[in-house]
C-alpha positions, -999 to +999 in steps of 0.1 A: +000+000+000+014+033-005+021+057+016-009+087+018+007+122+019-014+146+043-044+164+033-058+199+044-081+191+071-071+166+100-091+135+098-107+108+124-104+080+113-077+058+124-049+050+098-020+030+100-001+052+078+000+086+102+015+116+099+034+146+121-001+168+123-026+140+121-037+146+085-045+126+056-050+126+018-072+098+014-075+089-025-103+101-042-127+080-062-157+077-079-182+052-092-194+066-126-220+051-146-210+057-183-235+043-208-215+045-243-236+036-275-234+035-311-200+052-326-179+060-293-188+025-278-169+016-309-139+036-306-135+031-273-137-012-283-115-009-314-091+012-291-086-011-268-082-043-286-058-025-308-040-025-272-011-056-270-026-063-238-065-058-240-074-039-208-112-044-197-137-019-207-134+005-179-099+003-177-097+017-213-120+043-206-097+054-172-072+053-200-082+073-225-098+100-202-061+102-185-045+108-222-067+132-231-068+154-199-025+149-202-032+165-233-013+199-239-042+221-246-046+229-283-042+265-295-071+286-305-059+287-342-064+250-344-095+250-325-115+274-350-097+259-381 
């Protein structure tokens, strides 16, 4: 398990992992329900069998949500061409 670095507010619930002040991050997740249809379901399928190893379905999606928000943002020129 890696180690959790502190967060802003203290916290009460007991951890094994503590730090100096008390505080910590805890990861943050959420369950998202993400019906995909038609064209993207496809993408999203051809994608990731294209991978060498074929991640599941939702690992695909994590993914391809990472790449594109690692994305350098595109310049306006490109946008409106």
């Amino acid at each position: 398990m890696s180690r959790l670095r502190p967060c802003v507010r203290p916290c009460n619930v007991h951890h094994r992992d503590t730090t100096t002040r008390g505080a910590f991050m805890h990861k943050q997740t959420a369950v998202v329900r993400l019906p995909l249809e038609g064209p993207i379901f496809a993408l999203v399928e051809d994608w990731r069998r294209s991978q060498s190893k074929i991640p599941s379905r939702n690992e695909a999606i994590r993914l391809l949500l990472r790449r594109a928000l690692e994305r350098p943002p595109e310049k306006e020129a490109r946008k409106r061409a």
